[in-house]
PQR file with spaces between the fields and no chain letter, atoms N, CA, C, O and H, PARSE charges and radii, in Angstrom:
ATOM       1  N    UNK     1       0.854   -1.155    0.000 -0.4000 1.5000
ATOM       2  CA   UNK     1       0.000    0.000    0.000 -0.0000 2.0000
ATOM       3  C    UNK     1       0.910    1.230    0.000  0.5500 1.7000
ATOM       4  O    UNK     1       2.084    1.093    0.342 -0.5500 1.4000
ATOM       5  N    UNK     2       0.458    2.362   -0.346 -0.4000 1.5000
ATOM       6  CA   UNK     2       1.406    3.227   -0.615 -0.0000 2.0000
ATOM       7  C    UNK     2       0.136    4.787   -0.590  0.5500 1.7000
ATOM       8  O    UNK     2      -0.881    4.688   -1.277 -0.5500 1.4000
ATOM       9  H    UNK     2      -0.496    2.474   -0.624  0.4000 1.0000
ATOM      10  N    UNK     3       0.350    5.923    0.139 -0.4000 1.5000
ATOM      11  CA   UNK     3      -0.253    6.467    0.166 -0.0000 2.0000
ATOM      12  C    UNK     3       0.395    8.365    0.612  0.5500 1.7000
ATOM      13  O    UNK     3       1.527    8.849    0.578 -0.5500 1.4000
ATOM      14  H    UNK     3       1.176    6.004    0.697  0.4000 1.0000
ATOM      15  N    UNK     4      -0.605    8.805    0.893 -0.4000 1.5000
ATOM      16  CA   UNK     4       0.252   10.556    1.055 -0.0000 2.0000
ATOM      17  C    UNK     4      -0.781   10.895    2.467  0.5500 1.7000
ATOM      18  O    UNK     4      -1.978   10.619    2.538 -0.5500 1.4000
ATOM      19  H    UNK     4      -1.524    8.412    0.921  0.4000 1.0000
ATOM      20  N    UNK     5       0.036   11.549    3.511 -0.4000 1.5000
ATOM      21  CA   UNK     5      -0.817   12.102    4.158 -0.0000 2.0000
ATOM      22  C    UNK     5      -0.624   13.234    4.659  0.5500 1.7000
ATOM      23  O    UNK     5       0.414   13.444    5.287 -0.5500 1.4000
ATOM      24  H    UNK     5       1.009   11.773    3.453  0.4000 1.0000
ATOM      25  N    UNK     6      -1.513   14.144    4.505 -0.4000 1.5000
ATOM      26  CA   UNK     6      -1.431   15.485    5.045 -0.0000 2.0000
ATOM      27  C    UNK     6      -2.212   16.130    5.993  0.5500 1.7000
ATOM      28  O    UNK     6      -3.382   16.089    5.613 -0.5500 1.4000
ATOM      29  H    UNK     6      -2.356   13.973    3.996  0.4000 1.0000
ATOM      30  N    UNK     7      -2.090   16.754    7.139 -0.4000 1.5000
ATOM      31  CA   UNK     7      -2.783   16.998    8.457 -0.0000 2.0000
ATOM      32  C    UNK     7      -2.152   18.414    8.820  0.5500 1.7000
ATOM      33  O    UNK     7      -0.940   18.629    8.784 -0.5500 1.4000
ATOM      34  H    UNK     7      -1.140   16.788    7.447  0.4000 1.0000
ATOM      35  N    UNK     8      -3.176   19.417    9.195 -0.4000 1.5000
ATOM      36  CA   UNK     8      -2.947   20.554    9.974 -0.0000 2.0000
ATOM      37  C    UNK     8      -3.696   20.598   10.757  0.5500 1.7000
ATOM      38  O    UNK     8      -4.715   19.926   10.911 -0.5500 1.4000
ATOM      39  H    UNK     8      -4.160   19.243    9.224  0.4000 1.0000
ATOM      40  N    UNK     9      -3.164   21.607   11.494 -0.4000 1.5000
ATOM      41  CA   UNK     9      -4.511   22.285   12.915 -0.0000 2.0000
ATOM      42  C    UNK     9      -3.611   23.309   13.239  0.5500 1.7000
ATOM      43  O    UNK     9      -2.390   23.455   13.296 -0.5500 1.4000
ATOM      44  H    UNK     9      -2.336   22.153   11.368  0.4000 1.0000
ATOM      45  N    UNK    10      -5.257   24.382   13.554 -0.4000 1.5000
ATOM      46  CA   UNK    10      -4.786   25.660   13.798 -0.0000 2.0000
ATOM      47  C    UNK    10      -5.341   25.606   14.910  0.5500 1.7000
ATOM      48  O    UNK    10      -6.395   25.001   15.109 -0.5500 1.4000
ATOM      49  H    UNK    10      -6.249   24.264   13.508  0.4000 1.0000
ATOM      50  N    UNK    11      -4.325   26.599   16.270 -0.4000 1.5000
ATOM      51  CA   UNK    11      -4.855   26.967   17.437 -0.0000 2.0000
ATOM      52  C    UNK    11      -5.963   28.168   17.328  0.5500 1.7000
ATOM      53  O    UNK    11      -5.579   29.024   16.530 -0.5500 1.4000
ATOM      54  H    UNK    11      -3.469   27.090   16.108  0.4000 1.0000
ATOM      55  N    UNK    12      -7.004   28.409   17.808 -0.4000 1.5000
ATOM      56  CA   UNK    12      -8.244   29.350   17.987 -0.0000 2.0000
ATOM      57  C    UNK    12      -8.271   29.133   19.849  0.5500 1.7000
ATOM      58  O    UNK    12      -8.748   28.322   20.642 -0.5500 1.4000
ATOM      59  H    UNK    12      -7.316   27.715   18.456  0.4000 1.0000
ATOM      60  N    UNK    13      -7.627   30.122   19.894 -0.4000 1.5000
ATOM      61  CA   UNK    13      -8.193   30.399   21.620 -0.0000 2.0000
ATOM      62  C    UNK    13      -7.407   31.780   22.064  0.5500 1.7000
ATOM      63  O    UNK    13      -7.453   32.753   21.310 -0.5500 1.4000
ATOM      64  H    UNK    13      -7.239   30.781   19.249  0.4000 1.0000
ATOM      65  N    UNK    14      -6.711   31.835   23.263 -0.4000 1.5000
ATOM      66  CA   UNK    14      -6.272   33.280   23.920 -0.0000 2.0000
ATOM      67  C    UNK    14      -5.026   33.089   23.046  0.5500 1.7000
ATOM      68  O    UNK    14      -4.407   32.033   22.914 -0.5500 1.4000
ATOM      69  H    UNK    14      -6.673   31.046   23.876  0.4000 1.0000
ATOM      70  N    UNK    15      -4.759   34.240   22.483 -0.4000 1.5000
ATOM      71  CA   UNK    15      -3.828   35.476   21.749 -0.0000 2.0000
ATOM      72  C    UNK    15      -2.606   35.105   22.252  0.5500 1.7000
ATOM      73  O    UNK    15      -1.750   34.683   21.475 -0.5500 1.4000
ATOM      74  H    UNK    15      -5.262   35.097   22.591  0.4000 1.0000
ATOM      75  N    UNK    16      -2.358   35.207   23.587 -0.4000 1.5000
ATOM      76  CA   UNK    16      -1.116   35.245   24.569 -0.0000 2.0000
ATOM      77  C    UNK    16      -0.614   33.313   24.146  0.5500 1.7000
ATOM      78  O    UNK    16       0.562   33.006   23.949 -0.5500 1.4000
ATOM      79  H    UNK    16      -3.054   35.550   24.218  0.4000 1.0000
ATOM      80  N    UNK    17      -1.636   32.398   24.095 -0.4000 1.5000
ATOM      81  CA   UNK    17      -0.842   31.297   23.850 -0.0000 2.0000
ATOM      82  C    UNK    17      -0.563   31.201   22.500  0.5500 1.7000
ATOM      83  O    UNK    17       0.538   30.751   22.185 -0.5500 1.4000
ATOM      84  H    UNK    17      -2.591   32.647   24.255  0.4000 1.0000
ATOM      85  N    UNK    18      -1.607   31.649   21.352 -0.4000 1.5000
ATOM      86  CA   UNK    18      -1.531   31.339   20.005 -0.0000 2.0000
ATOM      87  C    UNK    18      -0.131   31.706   19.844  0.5500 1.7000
ATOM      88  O    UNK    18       0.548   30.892   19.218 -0.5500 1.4000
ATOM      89  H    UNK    18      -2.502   32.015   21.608  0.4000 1.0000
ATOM      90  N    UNK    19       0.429   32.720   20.258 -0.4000 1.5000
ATOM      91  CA   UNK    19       1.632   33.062   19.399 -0.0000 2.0000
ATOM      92  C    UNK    19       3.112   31.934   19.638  0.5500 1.7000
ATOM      93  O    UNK    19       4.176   32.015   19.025 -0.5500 1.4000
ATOM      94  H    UNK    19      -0.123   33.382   20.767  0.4000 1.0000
ATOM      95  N    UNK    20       2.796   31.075   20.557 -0.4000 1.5000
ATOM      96  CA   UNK    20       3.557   29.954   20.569 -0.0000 2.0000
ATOM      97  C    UNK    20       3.285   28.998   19.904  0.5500 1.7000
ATOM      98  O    UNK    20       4.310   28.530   19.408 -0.5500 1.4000
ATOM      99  H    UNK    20       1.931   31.010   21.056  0.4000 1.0000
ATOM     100  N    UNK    21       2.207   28.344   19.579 -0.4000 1.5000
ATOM     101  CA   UNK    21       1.418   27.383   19.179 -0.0000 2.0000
ATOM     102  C    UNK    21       1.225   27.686   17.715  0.5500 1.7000
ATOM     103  O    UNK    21       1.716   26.881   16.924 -0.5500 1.4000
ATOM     104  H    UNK    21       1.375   28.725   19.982  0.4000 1.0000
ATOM     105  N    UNK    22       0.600   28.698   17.258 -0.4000 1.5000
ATOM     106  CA   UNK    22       0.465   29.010   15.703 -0.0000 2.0000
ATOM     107  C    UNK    22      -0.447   27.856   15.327  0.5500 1.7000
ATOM     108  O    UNK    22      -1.217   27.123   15.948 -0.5500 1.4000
ATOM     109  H    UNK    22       0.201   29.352   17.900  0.4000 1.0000
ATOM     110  N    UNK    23      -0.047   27.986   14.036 -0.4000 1.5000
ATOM     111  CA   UNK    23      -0.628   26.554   12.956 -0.0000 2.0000
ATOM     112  C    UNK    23       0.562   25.440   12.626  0.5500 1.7000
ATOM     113  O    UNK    23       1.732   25.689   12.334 -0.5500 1.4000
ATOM     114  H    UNK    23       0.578   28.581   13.531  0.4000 1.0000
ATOM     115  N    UNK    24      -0.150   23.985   12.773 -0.4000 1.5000
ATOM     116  CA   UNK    24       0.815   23.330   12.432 -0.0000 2.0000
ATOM     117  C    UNK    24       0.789   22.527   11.141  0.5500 1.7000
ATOM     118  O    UNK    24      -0.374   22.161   10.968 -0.5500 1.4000
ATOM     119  H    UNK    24      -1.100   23.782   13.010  0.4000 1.0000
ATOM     120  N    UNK    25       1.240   22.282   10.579 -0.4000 1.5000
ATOM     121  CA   UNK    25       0.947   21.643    9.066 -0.0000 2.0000
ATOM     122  C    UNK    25       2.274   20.346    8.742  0.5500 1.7000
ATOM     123  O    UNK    25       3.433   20.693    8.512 -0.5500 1.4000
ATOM     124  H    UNK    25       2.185   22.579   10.719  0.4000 1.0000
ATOM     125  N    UNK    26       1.916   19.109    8.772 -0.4000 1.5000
ATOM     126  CA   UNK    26       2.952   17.889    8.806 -0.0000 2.0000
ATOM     127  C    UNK    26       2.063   17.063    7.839  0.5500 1.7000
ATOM     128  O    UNK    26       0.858   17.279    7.710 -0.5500 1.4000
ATOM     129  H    UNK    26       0.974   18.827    8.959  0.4000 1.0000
ATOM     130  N    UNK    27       2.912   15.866    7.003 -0.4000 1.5000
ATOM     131  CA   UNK    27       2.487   15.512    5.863 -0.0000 2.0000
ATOM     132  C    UNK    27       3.812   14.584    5.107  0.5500 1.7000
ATOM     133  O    UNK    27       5.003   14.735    5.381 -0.5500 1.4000
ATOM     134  H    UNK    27       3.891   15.690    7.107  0.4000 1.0000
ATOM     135  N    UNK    28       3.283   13.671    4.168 -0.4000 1.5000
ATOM     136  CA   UNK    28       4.521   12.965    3.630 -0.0000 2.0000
ATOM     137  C    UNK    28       4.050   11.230    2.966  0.5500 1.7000
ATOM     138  O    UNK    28       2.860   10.917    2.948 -0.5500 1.4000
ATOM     139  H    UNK    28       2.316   13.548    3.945  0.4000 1.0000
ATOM     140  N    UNK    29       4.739   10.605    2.648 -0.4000 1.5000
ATOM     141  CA   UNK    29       4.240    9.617    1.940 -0.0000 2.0000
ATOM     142  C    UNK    29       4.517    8.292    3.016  0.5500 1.7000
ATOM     143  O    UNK    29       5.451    8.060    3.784 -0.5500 1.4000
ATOM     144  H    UNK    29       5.706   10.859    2.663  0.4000 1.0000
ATOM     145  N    UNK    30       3.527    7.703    2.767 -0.4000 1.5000
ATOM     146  CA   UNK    30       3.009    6.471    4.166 -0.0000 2.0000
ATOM     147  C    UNK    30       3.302    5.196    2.799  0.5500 1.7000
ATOM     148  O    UNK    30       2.981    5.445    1.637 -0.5500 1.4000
ATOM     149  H    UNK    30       2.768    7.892    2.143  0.4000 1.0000
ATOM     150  N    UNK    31       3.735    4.308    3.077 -0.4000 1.5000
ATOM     151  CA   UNK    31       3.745    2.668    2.519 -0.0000 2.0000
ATOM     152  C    UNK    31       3.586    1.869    4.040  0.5500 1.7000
ATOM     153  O    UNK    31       3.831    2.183    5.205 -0.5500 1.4000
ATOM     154  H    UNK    31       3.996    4.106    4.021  0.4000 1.0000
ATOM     155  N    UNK    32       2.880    0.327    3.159 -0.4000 1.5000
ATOM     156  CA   UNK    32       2.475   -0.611    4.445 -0.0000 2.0000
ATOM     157  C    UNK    32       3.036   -1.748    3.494  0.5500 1.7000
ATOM     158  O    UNK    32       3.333   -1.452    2.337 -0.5500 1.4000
ATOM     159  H    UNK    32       2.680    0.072    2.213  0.4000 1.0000
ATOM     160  N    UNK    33       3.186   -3.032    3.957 -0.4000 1.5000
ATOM     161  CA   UNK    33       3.323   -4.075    3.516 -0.0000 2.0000
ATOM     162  C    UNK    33       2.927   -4.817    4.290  0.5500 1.7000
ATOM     163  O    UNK    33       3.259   -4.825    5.475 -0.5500 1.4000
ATOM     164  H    UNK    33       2.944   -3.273    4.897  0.4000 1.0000
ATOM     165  N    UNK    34       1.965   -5.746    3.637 -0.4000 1.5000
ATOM     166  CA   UNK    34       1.153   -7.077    4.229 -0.0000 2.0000
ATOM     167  C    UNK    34       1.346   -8.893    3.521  0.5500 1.7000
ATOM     168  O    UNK    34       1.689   -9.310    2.414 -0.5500 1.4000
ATOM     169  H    UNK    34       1.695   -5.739    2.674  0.4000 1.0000
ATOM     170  N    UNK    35       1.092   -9.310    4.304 -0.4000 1.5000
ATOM     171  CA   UNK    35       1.283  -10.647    4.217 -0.0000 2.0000
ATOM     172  C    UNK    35       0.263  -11.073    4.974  0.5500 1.7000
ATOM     173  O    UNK    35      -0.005  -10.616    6.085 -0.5500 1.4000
ATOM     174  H    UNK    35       0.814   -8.971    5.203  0.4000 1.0000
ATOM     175  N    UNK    36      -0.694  -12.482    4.064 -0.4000 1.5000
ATOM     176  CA   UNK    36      -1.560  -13.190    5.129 -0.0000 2.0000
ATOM     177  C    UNK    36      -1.753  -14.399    4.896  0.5500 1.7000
ATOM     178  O    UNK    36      -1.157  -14.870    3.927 -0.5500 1.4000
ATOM     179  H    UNK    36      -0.476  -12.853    3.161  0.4000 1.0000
ATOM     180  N    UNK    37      -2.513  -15.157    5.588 -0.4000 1.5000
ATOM     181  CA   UNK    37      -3.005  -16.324    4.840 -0.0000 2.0000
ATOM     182  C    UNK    37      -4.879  -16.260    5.470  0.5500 1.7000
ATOM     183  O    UNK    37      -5.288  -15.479    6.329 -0.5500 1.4000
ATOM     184  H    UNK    37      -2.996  -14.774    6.375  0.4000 1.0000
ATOM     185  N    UNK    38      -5.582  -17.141    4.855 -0.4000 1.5000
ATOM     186  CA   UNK    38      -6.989  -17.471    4.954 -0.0000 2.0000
ATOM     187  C    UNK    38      -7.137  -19.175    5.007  0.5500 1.7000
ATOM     188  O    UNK    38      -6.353  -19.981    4.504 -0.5500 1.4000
ATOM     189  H    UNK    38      -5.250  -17.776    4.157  0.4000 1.0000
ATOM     190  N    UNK    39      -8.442  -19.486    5.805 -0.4000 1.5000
ATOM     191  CA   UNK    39      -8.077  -21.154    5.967 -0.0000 2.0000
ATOM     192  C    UNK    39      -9.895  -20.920    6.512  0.5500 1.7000
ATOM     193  O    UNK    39     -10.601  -20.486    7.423 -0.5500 1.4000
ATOM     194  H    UNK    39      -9.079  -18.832    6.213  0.4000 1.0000
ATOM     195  N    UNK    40      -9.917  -21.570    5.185 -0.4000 1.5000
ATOM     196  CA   UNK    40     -11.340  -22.226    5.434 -0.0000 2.0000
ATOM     197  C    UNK    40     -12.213  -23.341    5.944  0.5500 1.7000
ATOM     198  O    UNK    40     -12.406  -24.143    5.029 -0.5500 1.4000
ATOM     199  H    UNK    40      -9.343  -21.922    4.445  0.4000 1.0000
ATOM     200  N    UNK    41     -12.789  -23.680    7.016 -0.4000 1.5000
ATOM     201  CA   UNK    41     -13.515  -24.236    8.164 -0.0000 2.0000
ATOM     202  C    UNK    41     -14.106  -25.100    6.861  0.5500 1.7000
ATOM     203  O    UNK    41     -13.568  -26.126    6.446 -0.5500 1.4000
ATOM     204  H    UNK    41     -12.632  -23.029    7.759  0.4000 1.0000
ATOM     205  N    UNK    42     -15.245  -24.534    6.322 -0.4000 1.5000
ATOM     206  CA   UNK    42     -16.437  -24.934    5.798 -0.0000 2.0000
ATOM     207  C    UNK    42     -16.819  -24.030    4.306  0.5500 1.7000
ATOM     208  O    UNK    42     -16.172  -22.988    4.201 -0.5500 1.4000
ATOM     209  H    UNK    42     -15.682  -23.700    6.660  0.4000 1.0000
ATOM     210  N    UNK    43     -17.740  -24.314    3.230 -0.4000 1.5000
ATOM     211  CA   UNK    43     -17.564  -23.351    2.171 -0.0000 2.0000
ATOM     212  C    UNK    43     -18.259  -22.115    2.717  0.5500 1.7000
ATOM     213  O    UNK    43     -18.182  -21.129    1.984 -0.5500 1.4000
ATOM     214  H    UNK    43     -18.265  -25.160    3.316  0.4000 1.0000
ATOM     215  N    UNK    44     -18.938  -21.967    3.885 -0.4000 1.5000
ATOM     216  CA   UNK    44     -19.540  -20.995    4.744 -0.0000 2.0000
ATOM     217  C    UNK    44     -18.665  -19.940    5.931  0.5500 1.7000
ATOM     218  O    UNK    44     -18.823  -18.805    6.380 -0.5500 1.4000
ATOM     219  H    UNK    44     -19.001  -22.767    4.481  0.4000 1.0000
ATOM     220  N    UNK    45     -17.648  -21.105    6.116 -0.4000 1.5000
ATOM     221  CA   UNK    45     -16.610  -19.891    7.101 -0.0000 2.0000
ATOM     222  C    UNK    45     -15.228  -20.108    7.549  0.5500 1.7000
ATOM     223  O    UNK    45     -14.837  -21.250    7.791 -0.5500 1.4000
ATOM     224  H    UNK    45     -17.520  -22.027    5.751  0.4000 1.0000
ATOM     225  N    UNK    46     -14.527  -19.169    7.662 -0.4000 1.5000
ATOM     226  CA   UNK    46     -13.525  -19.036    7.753 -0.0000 2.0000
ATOM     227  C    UNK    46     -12.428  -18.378    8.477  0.5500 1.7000
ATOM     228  O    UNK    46     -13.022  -17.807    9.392 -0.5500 1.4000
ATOM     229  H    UNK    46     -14.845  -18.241    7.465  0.4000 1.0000
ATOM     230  N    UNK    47     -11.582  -18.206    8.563 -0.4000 1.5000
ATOM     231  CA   UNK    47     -10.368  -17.679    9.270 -0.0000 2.0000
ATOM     232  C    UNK    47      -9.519  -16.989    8.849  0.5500 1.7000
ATOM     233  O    UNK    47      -9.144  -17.508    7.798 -0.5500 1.4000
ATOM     234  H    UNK    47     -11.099  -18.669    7.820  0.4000 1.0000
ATOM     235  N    UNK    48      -8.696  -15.654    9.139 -0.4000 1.5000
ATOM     236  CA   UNK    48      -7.791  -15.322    8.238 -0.0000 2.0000
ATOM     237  C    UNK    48      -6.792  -14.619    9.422  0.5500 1.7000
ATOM     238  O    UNK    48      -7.236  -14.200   10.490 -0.5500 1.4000
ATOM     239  H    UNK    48      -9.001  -15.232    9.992  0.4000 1.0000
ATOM     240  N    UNK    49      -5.588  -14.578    9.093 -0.4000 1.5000
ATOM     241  CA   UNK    49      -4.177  -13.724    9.799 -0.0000 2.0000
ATOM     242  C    UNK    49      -3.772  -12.940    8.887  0.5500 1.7000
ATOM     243  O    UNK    49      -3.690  -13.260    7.701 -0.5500 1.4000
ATOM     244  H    UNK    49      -5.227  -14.918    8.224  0.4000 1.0000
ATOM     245  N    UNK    50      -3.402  -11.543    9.480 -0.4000 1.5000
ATOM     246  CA   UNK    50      -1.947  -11.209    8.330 -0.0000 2.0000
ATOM     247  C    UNK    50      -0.915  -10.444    9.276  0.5500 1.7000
ATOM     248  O    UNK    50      -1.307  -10.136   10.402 -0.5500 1.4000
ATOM     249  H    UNK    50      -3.469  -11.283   10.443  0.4000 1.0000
ATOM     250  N    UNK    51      -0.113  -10.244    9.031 -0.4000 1.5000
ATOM     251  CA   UNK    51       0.899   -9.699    9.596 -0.0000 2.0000
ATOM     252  C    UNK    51       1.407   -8.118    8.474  0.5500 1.7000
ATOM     253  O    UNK    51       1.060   -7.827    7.329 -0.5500 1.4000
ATOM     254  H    UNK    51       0.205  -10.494    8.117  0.4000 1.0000
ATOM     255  N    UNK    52       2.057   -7.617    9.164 -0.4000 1.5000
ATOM     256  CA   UNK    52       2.474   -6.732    8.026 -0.0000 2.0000
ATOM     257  C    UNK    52       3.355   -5.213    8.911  0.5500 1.7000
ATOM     258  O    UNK    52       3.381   -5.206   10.142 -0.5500 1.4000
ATOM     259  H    UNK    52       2.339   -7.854   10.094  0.4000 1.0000
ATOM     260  N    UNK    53       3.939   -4.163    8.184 -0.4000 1.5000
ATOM     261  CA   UNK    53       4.079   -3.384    8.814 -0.0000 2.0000
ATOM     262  C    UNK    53       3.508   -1.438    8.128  0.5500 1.7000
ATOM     263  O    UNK    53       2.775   -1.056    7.216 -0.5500 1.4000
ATOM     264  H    UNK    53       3.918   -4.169    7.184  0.4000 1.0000
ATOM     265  N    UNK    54       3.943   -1.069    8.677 -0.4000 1.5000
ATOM     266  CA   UNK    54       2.364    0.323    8.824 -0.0000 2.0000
ATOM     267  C    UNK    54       1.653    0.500    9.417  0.5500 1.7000
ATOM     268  O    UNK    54       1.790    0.866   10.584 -0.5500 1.4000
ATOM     269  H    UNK    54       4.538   -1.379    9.418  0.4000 1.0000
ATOM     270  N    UNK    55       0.368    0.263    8.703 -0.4000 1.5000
ATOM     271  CA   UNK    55      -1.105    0.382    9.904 -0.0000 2.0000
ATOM     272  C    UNK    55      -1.190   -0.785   11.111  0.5500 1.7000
ATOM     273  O    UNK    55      -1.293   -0.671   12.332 -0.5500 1.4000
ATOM     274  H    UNK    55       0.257   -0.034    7.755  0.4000 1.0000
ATOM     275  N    UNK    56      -1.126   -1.632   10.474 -0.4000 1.5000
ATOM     276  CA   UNK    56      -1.254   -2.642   11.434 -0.0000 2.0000
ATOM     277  C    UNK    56      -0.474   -4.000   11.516  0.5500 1.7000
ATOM     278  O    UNK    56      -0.484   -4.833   10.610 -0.5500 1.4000
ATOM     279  H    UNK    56      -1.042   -1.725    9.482  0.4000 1.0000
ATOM     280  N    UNK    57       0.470   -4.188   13.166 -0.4000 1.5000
ATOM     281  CA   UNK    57       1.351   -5.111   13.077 -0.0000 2.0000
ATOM     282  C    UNK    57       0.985   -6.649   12.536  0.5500 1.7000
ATOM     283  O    UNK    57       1.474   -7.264   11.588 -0.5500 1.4000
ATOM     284  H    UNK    57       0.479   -3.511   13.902  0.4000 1.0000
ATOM     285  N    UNK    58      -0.129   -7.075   13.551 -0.4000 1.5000
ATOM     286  CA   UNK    58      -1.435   -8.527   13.049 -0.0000 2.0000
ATOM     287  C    UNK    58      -2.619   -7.839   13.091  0.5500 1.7000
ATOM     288  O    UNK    58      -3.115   -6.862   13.651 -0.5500 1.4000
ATOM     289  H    UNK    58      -0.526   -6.576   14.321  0.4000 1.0000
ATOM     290  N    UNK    59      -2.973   -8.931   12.082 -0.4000 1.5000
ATOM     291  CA   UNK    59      -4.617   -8.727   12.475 -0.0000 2.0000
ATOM     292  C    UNK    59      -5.364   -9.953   12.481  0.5500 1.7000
ATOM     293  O    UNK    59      -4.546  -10.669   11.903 -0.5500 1.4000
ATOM     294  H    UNK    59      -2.570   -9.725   11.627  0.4000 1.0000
ATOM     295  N    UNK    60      -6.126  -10.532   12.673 -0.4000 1.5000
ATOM     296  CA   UNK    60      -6.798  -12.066   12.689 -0.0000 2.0000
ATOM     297  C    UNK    60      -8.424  -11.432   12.590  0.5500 1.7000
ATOM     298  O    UNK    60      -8.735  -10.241   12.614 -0.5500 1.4000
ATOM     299  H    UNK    60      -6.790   -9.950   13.142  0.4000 1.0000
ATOM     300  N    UNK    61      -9.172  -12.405   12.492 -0.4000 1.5000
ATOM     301  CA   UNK    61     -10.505  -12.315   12.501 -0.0000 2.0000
ATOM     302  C    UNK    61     -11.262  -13.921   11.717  0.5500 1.7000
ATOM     303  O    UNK    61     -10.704  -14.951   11.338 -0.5500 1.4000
ATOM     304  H    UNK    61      -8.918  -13.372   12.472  0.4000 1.0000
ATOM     305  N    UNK    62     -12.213  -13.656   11.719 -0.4000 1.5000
ATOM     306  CA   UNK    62     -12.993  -14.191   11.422 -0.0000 2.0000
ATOM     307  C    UNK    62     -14.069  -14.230   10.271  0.5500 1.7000
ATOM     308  O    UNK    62     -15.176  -13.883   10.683 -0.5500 1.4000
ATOM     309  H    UNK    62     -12.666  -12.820   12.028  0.4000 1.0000
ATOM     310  N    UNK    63     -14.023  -14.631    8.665 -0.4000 1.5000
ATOM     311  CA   UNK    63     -15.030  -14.520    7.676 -0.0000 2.0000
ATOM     312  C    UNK    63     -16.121  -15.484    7.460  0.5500 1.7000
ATOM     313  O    UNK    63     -16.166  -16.686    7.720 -0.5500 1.4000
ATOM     314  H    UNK    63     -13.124  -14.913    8.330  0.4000 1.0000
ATOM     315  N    UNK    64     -17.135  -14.570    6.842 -0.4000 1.5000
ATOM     316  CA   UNK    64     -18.519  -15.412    6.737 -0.0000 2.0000
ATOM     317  C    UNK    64     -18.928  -15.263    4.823  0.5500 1.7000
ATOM     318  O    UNK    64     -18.562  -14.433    3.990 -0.5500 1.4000
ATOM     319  H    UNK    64     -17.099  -13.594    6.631  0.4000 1.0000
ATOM     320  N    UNK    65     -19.627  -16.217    4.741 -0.4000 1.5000
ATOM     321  CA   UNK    65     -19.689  -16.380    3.313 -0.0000 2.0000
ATOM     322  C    UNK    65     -21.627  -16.410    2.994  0.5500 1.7000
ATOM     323  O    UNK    65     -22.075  -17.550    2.872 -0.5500 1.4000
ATOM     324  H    UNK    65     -19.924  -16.891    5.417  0.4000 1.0000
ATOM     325  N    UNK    66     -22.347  -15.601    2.910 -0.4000 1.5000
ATOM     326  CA   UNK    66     -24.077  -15.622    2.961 -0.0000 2.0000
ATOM     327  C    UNK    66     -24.675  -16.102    1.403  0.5500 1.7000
ATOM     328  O    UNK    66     -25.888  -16.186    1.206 -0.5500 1.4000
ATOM     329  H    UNK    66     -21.983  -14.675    3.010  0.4000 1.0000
Protein backbone atom coordinates (compact mmCIF):
# COMPACT_ATOMS: atom_id res chain seq x y z
CA UNK A 1 0.00 0.00 0.00
CA UNK A 2 1.41 3.23 -0.61
CA UNK A 3 -0.25 6.47 0.17
CA UNK A 4 0.25 10.56 1.06
CA UNK A 5 -0.82 12.10 4.16
CA UNK A 6 -1.43 15.48 5.04
CA UNK A 7 -2.78 17.00 8.46
CA UNK A 8 -2.95 20.55 9.97
CA UNK A 9 -4.51 22.29 12.91
CA UNK A 10 -4.79 25.66 13.80
CA UNK A 11 -4.86 26.97 17.44
CA UNK A 12 -8.24 29.35 17.99
CA UNK A 13 -8.19 30.40 21.62
CA UNK A 14 -6.27 33.28 23.92
CA UNK A 15 -3.83 35.48 21.75
CA UNK A 16 -1.12 35.25 24.57
CA UNK A 17 -0.84 31.30 23.85
CA UNK A 18 -1.53 31.34 20.00
CA UNK A 19 1.63 33.06 19.40
CA UNK A 20 3.56 29.95 20.57
CA UNK A 21 1.42 27.38 19.18
CA UNK A 22 0.46 29.01 15.70
CA UNK A 23 -0.63 26.55 12.96
CA UNK A 24 0.81 23.33 12.43
CA UNK A 25 0.95 21.64 9.07
CA UNK A 26 2.95 17.89 8.81
CA UNK A 27 2.49 15.51 5.86
CA UNK A 28 4.52 12.96 3.63
CA UNK A 29 4.24 9.62 1.94
CA UNK A 30 3.01 6.47 4.17
CA UNK A 31 3.75 2.67 2.52
CA UNK A 32 2.48 -0.61 4.44
CA UNK A 33 3.32 -4.08 3.52
CA UNK A 34 1.15 -7.08 4.23
CA UNK A 35 1.28 -10.65 4.22
CA UNK A 36 -1.56 -13.19 5.13
CA UNK A 37 -3.01 -16.32 4.84
CA UNK A 38 -6.99 -17.47 4.95
CA UNK A 39 -8.08 -21.15 5.97
CA UNK A 40 -11.34 -22.23 5.43
CA UNK A 41 -13.52 -24.24 8.16
CA UNK A 42 -16.44 -24.93 5.80
CA UNK A 43 -17.56 -23.35 2.17
CA UNK A 44 -19.54 -21.00 4.74
CA UNK A 45 -16.61 -19.89 7.10
CA UNK A 46 -13.53 -19.04 7.75
CA UNK A 47 -10.37 -17.68 9.27
CA UNK A 48 -7.79 -15.32 8.24
CA UNK A 49 -4.18 -13.72 9.80
CA UNK A 50 -1.95 -11.21 8.33
CA UNK A 51 0.90 -9.70 9.60
CA UNK A 52 2.47 -6.73 8.03
CA UNK A 53 4.08 -3.38 8.81
CA UNK A 54 2.36 0.32 8.82
CA UNK A 55 -1.10 0.38 9.90
CA UNK A 56 -1.25 -2.64 11.43
CA UNK A 57 1.35 -5.11 13.08
CA UNK A 58 -1.43 -8.53 13.05
CA UNK A 59 -4.62 -8.73 12.48
CA UNK A 60 -6.80 -12.07 12.69
CA UNK A 61 -10.51 -12.31 12.50
CA UNK A 62 -12.99 -14.19 11.42
CA UNK A 63 -15.03 -14.52 7.68
CA UNK A 64 -18.52 -15.41 6.74
CA UNK A 65 -19.69 -16.38 3.31
CA UNK A 66 -24.08 -15.62 2.96
Amino acid sequence: MLGYNKASAKFEGDEAIKQYIGEVTVGGFIWSGIVGARYEFNPKMGMYVEAGYGIANITAGLAFKF
